[in-house]
Every structure is written in structure tokens, then in C-alpha cells.
C-alpha positions in Angstrom: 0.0 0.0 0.0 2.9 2.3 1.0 4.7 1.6 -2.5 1.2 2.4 -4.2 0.7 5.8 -2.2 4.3 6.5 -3.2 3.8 6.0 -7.1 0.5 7.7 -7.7 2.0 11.1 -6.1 4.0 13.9 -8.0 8.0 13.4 -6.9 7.3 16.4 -5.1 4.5 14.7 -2.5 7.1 11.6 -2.9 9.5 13.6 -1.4 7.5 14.8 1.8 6.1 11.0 2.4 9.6 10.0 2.9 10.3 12.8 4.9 7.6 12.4 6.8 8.1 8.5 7.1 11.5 9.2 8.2 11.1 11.3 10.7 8.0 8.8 12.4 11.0 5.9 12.3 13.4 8.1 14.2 11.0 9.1 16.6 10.1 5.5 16.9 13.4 4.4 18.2 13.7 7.2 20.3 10.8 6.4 21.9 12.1 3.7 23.0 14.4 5.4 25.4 12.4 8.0 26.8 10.2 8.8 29.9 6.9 9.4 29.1 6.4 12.9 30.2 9.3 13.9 27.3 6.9 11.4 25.0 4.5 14.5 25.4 6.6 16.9 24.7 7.9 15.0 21.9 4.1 14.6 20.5 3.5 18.2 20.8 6.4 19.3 18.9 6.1 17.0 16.0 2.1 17.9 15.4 3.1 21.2 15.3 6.3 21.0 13.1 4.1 19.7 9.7 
């Protein structure tokens, strides 16, 4: 399905979906290492950075 999304899209919207799926499997493994009140943090900052 992800391949799929990834073809229909201009290269442009290709870009950001890697971008963007980058960035959710960094903060993936750095979730696990964190205390869960910097999870919040973590949440907030990322909803408001797209």
C-alpha cells in the first residue's frame, strides 16, 4: 500500500512521504528510550512541526 501511495504522487508529494516517514521511524526508536512525560513533549512538537 505504502509503494502504491508513493507511485500515484507527484515526486514532489514523494518527497515529503519519505520525509515524513523518516522522521515517524526516528521518533520510533527514540521512543524507545524516553520517559513518558518527554513522550508529550515529543508529540507536541512534531504535530506542530508539519
Amino acid at each position: 500500500m505504502e509503494s502504491r501511495l508513493l507511485n500515484q504522487s507527484t515526486h514532489h508529494d514523494r518527497l515529503i512521504m519519505r520525509h515524513i516517514l523518516a522522521q515517524f521511524k526516528r521518533i520510533l526508536k527514540e521512543l524507545e528510550t524516553i520517559t513518558p512525560n518527554y513522550y508529550d513533549g515529543l508529540v507536541m512538537q512534531c504535530l506542530g512541526g508539519f
